[in-house]
C-alpha positions as CSV (number, residue, x, y, z in Angstrom):
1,X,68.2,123.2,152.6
2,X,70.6,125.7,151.1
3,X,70.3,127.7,148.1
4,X,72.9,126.1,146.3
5,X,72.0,123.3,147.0
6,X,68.5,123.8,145.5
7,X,69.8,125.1,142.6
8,X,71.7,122.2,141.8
9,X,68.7,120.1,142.5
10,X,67.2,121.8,139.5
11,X,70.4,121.8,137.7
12,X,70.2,118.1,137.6
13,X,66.8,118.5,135.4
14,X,68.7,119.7,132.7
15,X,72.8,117.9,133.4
16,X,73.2,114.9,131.6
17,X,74.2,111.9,133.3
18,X,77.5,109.8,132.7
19,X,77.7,107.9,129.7
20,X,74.3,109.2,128.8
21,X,73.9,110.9,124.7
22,X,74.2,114.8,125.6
23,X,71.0,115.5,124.8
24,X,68.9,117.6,127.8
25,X,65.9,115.7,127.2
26,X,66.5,112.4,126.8
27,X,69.6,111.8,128.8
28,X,68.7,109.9,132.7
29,X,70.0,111.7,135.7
30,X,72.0,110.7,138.6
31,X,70.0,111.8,142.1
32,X,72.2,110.8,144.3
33,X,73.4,112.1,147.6
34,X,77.5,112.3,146.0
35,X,76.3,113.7,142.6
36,X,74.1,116.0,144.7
37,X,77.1,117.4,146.5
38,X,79.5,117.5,143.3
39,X,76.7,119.6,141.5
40,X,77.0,121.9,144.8
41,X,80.7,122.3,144.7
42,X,80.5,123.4,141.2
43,X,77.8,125.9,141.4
44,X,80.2,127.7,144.0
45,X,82.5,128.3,141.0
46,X,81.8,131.6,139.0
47,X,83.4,132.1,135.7
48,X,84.1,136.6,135.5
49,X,84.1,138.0,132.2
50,X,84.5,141.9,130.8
51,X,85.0,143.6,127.7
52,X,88.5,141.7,127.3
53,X,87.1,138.8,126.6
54,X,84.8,140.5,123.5
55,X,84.8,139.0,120.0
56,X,82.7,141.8,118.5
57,X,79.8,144.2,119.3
58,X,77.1,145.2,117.4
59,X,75.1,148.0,117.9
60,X,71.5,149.0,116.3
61,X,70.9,152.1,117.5
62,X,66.7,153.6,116.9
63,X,66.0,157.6,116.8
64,X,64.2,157.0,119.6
65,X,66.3,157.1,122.4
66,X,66.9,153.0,123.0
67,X,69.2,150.7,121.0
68,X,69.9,146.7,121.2
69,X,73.3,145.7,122.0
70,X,74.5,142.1,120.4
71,X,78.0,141.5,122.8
72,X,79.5,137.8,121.5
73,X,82.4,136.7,123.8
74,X,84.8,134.1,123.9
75,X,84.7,132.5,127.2
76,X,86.1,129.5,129.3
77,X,83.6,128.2,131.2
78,X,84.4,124.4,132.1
79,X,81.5,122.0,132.4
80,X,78.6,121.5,134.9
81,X,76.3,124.6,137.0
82,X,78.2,127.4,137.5
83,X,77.8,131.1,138.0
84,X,78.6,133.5,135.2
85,X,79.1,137.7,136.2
86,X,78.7,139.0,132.7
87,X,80.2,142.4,133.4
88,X,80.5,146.3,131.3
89,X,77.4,146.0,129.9
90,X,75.2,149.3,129.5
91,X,74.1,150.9,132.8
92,X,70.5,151.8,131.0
93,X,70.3,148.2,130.3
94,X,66.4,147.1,130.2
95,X,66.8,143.1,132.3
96,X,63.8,142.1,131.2
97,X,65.3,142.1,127.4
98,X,68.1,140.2,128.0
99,X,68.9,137.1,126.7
100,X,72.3,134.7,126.2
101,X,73.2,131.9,124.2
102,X,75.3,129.8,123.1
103,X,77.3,130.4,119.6
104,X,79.3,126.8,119.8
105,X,76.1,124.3,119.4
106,X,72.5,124.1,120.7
107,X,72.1,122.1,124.1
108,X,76.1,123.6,125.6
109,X,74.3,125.7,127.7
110,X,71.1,126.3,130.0
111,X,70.3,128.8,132.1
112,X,69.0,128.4,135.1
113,X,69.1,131.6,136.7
114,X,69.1,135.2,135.7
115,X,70.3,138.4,137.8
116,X,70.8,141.3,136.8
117,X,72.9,143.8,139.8
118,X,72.9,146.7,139.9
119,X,73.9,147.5,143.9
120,X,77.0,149.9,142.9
121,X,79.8,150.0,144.8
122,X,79.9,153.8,146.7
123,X,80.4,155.4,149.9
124,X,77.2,155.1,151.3
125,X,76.2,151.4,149.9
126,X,79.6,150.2,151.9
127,X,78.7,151.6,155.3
128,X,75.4,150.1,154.7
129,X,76.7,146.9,154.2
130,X,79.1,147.2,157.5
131,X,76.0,148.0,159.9
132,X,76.7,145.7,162.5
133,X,80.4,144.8,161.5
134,X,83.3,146.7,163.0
135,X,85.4,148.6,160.4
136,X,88.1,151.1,161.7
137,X,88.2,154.7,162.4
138,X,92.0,156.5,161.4
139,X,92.0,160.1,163.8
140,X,94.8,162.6,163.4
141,X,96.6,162.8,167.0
142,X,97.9,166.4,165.9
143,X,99.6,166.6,169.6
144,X,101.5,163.2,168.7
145,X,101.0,164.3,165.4
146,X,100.5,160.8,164.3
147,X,97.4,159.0,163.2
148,X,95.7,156.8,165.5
149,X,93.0,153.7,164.5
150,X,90.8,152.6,167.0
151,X,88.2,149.6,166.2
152,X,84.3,151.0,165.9
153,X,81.4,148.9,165.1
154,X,78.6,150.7,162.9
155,X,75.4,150.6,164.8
156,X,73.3,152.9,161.8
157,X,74.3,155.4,158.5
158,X,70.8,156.8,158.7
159,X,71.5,160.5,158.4
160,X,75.6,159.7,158.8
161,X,77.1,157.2,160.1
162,X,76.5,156.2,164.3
163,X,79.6,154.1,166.1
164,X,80.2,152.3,168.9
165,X,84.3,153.6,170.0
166,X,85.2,152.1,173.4
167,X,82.2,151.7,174.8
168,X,81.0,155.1,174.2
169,X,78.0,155.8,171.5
170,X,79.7,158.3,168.8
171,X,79.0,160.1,165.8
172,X,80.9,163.4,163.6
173,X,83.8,161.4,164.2
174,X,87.0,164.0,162.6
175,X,88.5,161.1,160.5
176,X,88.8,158.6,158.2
177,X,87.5,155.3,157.9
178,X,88.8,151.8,156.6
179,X,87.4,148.4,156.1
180,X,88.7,145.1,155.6
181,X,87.1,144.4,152.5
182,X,84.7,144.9,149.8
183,X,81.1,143.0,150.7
184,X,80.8,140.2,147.5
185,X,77.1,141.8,146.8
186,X,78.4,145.0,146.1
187,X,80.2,145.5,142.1
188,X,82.2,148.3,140.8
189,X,79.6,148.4,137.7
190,X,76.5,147.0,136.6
191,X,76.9,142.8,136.2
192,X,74.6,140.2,134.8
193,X,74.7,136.8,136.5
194,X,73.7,133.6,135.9
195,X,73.5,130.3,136.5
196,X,74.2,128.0,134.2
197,X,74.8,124.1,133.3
198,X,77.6,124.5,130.8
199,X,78.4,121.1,128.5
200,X,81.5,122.8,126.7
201,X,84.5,124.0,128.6
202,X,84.8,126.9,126.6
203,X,82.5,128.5,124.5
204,X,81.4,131.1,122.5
205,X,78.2,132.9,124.2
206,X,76.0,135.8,122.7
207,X,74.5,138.4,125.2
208,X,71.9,140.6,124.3
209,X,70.3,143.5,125.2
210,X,67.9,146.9,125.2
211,X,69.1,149.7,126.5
212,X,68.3,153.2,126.9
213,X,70.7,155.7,126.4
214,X,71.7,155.5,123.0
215,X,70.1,157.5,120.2
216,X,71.5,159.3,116.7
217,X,69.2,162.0,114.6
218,X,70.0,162.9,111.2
219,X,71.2,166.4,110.3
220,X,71.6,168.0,106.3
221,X,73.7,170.7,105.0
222,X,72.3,172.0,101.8
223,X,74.6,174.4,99.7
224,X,72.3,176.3,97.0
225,X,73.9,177.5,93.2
226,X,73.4,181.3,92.3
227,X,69.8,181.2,90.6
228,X,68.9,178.6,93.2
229,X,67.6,176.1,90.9
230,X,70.3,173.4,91.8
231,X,72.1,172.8,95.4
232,X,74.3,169.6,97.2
233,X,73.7,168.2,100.2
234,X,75.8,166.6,103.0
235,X,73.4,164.4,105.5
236,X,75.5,163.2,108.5
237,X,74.5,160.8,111.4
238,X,74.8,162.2,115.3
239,X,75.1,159.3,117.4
240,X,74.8,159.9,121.5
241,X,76.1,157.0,123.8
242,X,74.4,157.9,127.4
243,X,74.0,154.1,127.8
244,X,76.9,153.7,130.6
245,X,78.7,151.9,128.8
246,X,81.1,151.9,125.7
247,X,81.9,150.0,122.9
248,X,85.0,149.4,121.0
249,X,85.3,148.5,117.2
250,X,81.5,148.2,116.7
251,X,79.5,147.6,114.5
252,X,77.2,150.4,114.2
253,X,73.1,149.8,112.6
254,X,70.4,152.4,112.9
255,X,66.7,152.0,112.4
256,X,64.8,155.2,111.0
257,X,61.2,155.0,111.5
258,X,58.7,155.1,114.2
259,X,58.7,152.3,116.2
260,X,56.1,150.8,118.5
261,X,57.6,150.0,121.9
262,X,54.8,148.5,123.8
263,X,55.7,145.2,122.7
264,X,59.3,145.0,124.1
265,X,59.7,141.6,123.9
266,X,58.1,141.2,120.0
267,X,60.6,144.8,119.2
268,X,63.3,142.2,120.5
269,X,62.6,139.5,118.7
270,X,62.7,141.4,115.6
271,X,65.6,143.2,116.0
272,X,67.6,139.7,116.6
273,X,67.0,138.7,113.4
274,X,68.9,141.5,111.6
275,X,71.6,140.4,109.3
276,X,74.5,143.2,108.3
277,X,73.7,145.0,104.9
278,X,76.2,144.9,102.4
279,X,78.6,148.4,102.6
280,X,81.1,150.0,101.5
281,X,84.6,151.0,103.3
282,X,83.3,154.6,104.5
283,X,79.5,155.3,104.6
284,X,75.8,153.6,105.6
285,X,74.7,150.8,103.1
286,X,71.1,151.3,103.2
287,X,67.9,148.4,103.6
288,X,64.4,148.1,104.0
289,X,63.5,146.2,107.5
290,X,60.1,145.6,108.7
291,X,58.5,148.9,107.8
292,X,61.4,150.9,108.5
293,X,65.0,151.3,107.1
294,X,68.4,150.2,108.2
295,X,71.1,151.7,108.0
296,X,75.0,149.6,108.2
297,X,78.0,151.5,108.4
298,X,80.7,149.8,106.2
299,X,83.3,150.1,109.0
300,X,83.6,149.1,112.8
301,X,83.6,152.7,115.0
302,X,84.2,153.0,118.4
303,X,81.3,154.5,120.6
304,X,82.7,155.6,124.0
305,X,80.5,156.4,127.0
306,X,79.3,160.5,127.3
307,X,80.3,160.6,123.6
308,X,78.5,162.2,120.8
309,X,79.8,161.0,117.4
310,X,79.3,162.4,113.5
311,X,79.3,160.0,110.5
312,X,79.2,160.5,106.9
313,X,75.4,159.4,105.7
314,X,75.3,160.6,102.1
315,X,76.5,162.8,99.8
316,X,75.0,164.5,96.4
317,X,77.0,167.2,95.0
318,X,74.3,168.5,92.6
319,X,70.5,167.7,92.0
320,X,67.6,169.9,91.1
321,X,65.0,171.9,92.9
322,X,62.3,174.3,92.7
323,X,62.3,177.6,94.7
324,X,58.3,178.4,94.9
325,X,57.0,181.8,96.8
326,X,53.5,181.2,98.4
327,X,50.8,183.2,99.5
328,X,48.3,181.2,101.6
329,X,44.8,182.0,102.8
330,X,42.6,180.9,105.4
331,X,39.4,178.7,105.3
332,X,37.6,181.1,107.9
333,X,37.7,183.8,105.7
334,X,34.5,183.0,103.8
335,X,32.0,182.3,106.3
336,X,31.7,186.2,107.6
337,X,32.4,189.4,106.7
338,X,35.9,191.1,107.0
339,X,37.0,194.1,104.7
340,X,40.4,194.1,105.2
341,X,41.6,190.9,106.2
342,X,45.5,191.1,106.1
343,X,48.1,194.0,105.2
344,X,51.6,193.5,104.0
345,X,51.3,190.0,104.5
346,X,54.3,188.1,103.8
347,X,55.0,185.7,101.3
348,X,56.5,181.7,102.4
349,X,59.7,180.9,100.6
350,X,59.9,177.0,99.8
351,X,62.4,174.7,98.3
352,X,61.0,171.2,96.8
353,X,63.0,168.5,95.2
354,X,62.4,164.9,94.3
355,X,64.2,162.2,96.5
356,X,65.1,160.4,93.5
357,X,68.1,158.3,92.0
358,X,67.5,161.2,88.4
359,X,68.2,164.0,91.0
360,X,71.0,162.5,92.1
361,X,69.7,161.2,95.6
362,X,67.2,157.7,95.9
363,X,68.4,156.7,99.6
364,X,65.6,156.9,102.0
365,X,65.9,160.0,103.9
366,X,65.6,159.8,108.1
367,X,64.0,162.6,109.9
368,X,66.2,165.5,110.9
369,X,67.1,169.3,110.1
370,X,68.2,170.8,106.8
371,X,70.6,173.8,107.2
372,X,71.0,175.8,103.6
373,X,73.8,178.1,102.6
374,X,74.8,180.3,99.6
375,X,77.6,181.9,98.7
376,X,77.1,185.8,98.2
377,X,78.8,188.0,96.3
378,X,82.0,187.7,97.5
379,X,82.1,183.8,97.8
380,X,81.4,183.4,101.3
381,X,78.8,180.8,102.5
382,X,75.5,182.1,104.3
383,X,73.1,180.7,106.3
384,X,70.2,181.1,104.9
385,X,67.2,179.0,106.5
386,X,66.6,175.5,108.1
387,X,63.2,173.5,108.4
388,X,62.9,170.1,109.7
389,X,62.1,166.9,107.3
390,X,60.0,164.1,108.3
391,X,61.0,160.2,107.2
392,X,61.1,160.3,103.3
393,X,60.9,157.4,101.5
394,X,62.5,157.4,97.7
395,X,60.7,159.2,95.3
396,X,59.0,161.4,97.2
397,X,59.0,165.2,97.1
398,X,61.0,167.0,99.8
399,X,59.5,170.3,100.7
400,X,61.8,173.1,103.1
401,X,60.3,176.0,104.3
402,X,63.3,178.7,103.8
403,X,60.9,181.8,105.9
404,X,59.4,184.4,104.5
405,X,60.4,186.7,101.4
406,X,61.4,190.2,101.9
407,X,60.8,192.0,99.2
408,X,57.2,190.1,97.9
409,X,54.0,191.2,99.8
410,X,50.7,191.1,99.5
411,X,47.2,192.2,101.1
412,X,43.9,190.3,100.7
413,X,40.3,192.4,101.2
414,X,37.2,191.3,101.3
415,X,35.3,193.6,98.7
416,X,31.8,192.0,99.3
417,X,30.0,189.7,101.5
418,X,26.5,187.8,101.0
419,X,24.7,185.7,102.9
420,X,22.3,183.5,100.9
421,X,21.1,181.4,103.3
422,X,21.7,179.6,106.7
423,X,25.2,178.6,105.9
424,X,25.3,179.8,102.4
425,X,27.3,182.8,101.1
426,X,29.0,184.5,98.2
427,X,32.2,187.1,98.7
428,X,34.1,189.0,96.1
429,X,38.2,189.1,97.0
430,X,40.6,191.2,96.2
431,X,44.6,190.4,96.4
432,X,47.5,192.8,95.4
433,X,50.7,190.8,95.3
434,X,53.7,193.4,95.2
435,X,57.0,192.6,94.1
436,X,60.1,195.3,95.2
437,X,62.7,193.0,93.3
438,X,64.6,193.7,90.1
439,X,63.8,190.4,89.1
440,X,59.9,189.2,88.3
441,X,58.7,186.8,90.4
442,X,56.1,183.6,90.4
443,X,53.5,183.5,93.5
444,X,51.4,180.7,94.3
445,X,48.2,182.5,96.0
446,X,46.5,179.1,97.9
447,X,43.1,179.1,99.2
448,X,41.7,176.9,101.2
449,X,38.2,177.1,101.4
450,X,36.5,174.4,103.4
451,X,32.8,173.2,102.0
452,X,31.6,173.0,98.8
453,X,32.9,176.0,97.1
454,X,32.1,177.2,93.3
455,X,34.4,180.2,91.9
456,X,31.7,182.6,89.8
457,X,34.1,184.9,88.4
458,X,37.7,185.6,88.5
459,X,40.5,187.8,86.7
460,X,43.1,184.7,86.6
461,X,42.9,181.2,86.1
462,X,42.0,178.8,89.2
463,X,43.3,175.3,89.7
464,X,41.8,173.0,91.6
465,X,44.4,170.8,94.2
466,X,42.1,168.9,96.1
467,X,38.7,169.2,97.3
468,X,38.5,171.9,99.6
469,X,41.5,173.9,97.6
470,X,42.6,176.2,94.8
471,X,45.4,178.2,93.8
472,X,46.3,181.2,91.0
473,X,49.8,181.0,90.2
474,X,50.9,184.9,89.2
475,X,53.9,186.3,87.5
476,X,54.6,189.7,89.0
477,X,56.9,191.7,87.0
478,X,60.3,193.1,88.5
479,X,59.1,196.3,90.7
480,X,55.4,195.6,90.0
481,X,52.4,195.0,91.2
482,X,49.5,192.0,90.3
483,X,46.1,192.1,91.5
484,X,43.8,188.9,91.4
485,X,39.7,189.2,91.8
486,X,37.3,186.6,92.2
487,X,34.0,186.0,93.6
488,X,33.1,182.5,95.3
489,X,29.8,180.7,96.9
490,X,30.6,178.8,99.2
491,X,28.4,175.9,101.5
492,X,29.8,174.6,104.7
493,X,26.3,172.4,105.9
C-alpha cells in the first residue's frame, strides 16, 4: 500500500461524511474503495504559502536568547487532506514547539501530519541527490572555442564529485555542470509541512513557534547634575534577530526575568496565552506576567534578519539619588593577627536611587548596563563609570558602583590582637580615612565581621546593619584627615 494512500486511510478518521453534521466525532464515514481513491487524489494537492500571505506577526522576544513567534495567515486551502508547505519561518525554529490552528472555527482543520524540512537547497545537497541520475557536464572547447555538453551520470560526491563520461570513469572534470531540475525534497529555505483535513476552503490559520536566535538586553544612559544629587536617564531596548528569518510590521513583546526552560512545552503554553498590553504610539506599555514582566511596544516595527535594533524603553529627565563613598573591611581580619592590613586603600564610589513613581521612575527595570555622564566645566559630557543592574522590581533601591575615589583614602591597622580562647579573640583597630578634596566628604567605613561579635570601645558611633555587620559613617573635613578606633571580641564557634 502507498503512503498516500495510508494517509488518507487515517484522514477518513477525522473527514466527515456527506450529508453528515460537520462535527469530527460524531459524523459516520464512507470506507469505500471510490472515496478511498478521491481522499488520495486530494492529498497529492499541496496548498504553498510565504510571508505574502501574512496577516500580522507577533513577536515575544525573552533576554535569554529564544523568542516565540505567533505568524497568523490568510490562506486558501480548499476542502479535504491536503499538504500545506508553511514556508519563511525562522531557521533556529525549535519543531518540537510548533503548533497550528485554525482562527475561522474549531473542527475546520486537523492535522494529521507534521514535518518540519530542513534539507536546504546547496551545491553539494543537489549532487547528492543526482547520484545515480545523469546531469550534464558544459567543457570549454578553447581550440573550437565553443562550449561543449556531454551527458555524465554521477556514480559518488564523496570527496567531489565521480562521473561516468562515455564510458570512461572521470573525476576533476574542468567545467560546469547543469541539471534538469531541482529534486522536490530539496527547499530554498526552511518549510513546515503538513497534512491536513481542511473543512473551509479558505481560512485563517495561526502558526507558532520557539525559536532561537532572537534576544534584546536592556542598556541605560544616566546624565548626572553638577553636585550629583539629581541625574536622567534614557533606558533603550537592543533587540538581535539571528533567528533566520525576518519579520515585517511586527508586533514586538519582551519578557524580563529568568525563565526556566526545561519545561518547553509548559514555557509554550504560557507564552500563548499572552494578550497585548495597552501602549502608547512610541514606547513599551509595561505588565506583570507570570512572575516576570512584559513589555508591548505601542507600535508594529520591522525586525530584519542579521539586524540589531534600538528602541525607546523609558525616559526620566530628573529624579534623585544619593552619591555614598565606602570603605569596606573584611571578615578575615579578626580571626589572626595582622599589623598593617591595607595602605592607601581606596575608597568605592556608589550611586543609589529608589525605582519609584516619587523619583520620577516606577516601571520595572530589566537587567542591563548603566553608562553615567557629566558635563564638566566647559559643558561637555563625560563618561564617567558604568555597573551592571540586576531585574528591579518598583520600589526598590538601585545601587551603581561608579569605581573608586581618587582623592579619599584610607589605611586600616591592627593595633592589638588577643586570643581568649579556642576561637575567641579581642583586637583593637585603627582607620585613618584621608580626604585630599576641597570639599568635606562622608565615608561609610563597613565591617563585616562574621560570628558573634561585641564592640568594647570605640571613638565613633557603630550601627548595626545586620547580624554579622556594622558601619561608622565619618565626615572628613575638606583636606583632612579622620581616624576611627575601636576594639571588638569576636566568636566564630
Amino acid at each position: 500500500m502507498s503512503r498516500i494512500t495510508m494517509l488518507s486511510l487515517l484522514a477518513l478518521a477525522v473527514a466527515p461524511a456527506a450529508g453528515a453534521p460537520e462535527s469530527p466525532r460524531t459524523a459516520k464515514r464512507d470506507r469505500s474503495p471510490a472515496n478511498l481513491e478521491a481522499t488520495a487524489a486530494v492529498a497529492d494537492t499541496t496548498t504553498k504559502s510565504t510571508a505574502a500571505d501574512r496577516e500580522s506577526v507577533t513577536i515575544t522576544v525573552y533576554n535569554q536568547n529564544f523568542g516565540l513567534v505567533r505568524d497568523i495567515r490568510a490562506l486558501d486551502l480548499g476542502r479535504g487532506v491536503l499538504g500545506l508547505e508553511f514556508g519563511d519561518v525562522a531557521s533556529s525554529i525549535q519543531p518540537e514547539t510548533v503548533h497550528i490552528r485554525s482562527l475561522s472555527g474549531n473542527g475546520r482543520l486537523s492535522v494529521l501530519e507534521q514535518n518540519y524540512r530542513y534539507d536546504l537547497l546547496n551545491p553539494q545537497k543537489l549532487l547528492e541527490k543526482y547520484v545515480g541520475r545523469t546531469v550534464k557536464v558544459h567543457v570549454w572547447n578553447q581550440a573550437d572555442e565553443r562550449e561543449e555538453v556531454k551527458d555524465a551520470e554521477v556514480l559518488s560526491v564523496n570527496g567531489g564529485p565521480i562521473l561516468r563520461i562515455d564510458d570512461e570513469i572521470t573525476y576533476n572534470v574542468p567545467g560546469r555542470l547543469s541539471f534538469p531540475e531541482v529534486p522536490d525534497d530539496l527547499i530554498a529555505s526552511p518549510t513546515l509541512v503538513w497534512l491536513i483535513d481542511s473543512r473551509a476552503d479558505r481560512q485563517r490559520v495561526e502558526a507558532s513557534y520557539l525559536t532561537g536566535g532572537l534576544n534584546w538586553k536592556s542598556d541605560y544612559v544616566m546624565v548626572l547634575d553638577e553636585d550629583d544629587s539629581e541625574a536622567g536617564i534614557t533606558g533603550w531596548v537592543t533587540l538581535t534577530n539571528q533567528s533566520g528569518a525576518g519579520y515585517d510590521d511586527a508586533t514586538l513583546k519582551l519578557v524580563a526575568g529568568d525563565v526556566q526552560r526545561v519545561g518547553r512545552n509548559e514555557m509554550m503554553r504560557r507564552a500563548q496565552v499572552m494578550e497585548a498590553a495597552a501602549a502608547d504610539a512610541t514606547g513599551f506599555a509595561e505588565e506583570a506576567f507570570f512572575e516576570y514582566h512584559l513589555y508591548t511596544l505601542g507600535r508594529p516595527t520591522t525586525i530584519r534578519q542579521n539586524e540589531q535594533k534600538q528602541v525607546s524603553l523609558l525616559e526620566s529627565p530628573s529624579f534623585g539619588l544619593d552619591k555614598r563613598l565606602i570603605f569596606y573591611g573584611a571578615a578575615q581580619y579578626y580571626r589572626g593577627s595582622y599589623g598593617q592590613v591595607v595602605s592607601n586603600q581606596k575608597v568605592g564610589v556608589y550611586l543609589d536611587f529608589e525605582n519609584s513613581e516619587g523619583n520620577g521612575l516606577g516601571m520595572p527595570l530589566p537587567a542591563g548596563i548603566v553608562r553615567v555622564y557629566k558635563r564638566d566645566a566647559s559643558g561637555a559630557q563625560q563618561f564617567v563609570g558604568e555597573d551592571r543592574i540586576d531585574h528591579t522590581p518598583r520600589g526598590e533601591t538601585v545601587s551603581i558602583k561608579m569605581g573608586e575615589a581618587f582623592d579619599v583614602v584610607g589605611d586600616r591597622r591592627q593595633a592589638d590582637y588577643d586570643v581568649l580562647g579556642s576561637c575567641v579573640s579581642e583586637s583593637t583597630w585603627e582607620i585613618s580615612l584621608r580626604n585630599h578634596k576641597d570639599d568635606a566628604a562622608v565615608v561609610e567605613v563597613v565591617e563585616p565581621v562574621g560570628g558573634d561579635w561585641e564592640i568594647i570601645s570605640s571613638s565613633h558611633a557603630a550601627q548595626k546593619l545586620d547580624a554579622h555587620t556594622f558601619k561608622f559613617q565619618v565626615r572628613i573635613p575638606a583636606n583632612g584627615e579622620e581616624r576611627i578606633t575601636y576594639r571588638v571580641r569576636v566568636r566564630w564557634c
